[in-house]
N, C-alpha and C positions, 0 to 999 in steps of 0.2 A: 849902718845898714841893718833894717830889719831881717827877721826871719824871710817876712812876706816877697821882700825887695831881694835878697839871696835864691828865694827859690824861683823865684820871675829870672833873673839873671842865668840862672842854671839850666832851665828851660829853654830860655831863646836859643844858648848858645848848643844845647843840644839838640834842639829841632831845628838849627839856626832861621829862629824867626819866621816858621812857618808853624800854625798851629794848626791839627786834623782837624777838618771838616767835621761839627754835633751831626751824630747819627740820630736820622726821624725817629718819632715818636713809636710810628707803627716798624720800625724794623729793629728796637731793642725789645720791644714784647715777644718777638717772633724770635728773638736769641733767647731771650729768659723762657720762653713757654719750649725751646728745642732743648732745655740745658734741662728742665723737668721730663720731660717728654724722655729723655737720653737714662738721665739717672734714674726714672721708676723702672726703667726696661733693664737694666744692666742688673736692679735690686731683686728683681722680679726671676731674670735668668739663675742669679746667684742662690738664688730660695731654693727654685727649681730643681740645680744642682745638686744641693748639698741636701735636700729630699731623697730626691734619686740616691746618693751614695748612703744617706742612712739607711733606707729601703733597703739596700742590696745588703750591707756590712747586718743588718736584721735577719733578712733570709736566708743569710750563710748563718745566719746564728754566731758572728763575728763582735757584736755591737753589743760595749761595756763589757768583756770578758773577763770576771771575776771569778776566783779560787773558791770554791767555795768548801771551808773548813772549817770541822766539826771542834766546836770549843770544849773545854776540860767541863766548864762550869755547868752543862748542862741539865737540867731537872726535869727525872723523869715524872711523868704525871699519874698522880696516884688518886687513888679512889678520894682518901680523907682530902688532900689538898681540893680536889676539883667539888668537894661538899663545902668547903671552907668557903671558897673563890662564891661560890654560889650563895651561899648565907650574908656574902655580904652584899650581893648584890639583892635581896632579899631584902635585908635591912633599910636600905637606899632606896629601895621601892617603897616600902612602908612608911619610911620619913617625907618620903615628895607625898604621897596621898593623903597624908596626916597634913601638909603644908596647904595642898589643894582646898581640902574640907574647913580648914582654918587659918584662910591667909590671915600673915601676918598686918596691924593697920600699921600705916605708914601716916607719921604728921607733917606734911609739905612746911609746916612753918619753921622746923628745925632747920 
């Protein structure tokens, strides 16, 4: 006995030899477009929802509530650092305009 001939035999004897009626063409579109139609709307509510409750958990000022604590490591900002930070941005400006005025030639055949 095949597989094929085993599941035929299992079948008869559980529908006993009656098989359902094929559903028309046009009344499984109208399942399939209700089973679309069902699940954008339930996807759609769910969005809605869970907007709604971040909205609110926001306006209480509830939404992600983090400690906010001050580290050891902190550096206070000082005149020379904020010169330093500065000169180097400074330099990196001078280097792109120096790059501009003399691009580099590139040889495609490498």
């Amino acid at each position: 006995m095949t597989f094929n001939n085993f599941f035929q035999a299992v079948w008869e004897k559980f529908y006993h030899g009656n098989k359902p009626a094929p559903m028309p063409r046009e009344v499984r579109i109208l399942f399939h477009w209700k089973i679309m139609v069902v699940a954008f709307l339930l996807l759609a509510i769910m969005a809605f929802i869970s907007s709604f409750l971040i909205y609110r958990d926001i306006s209480r000022g509830e939404f992600l509530p983090a400690e906010k604590k001050a580290s050891g490591n902190s550096a206070t900002a000082t005149a020379a650092l904020l010169d330093k930070t500065a000169g180097f941005f400074k330099t990196k400006s001078a280097a792109f305009n120096q790059l501009r005025k003399n691009p580099p030639s590139v040889d495609p055949s490498r």
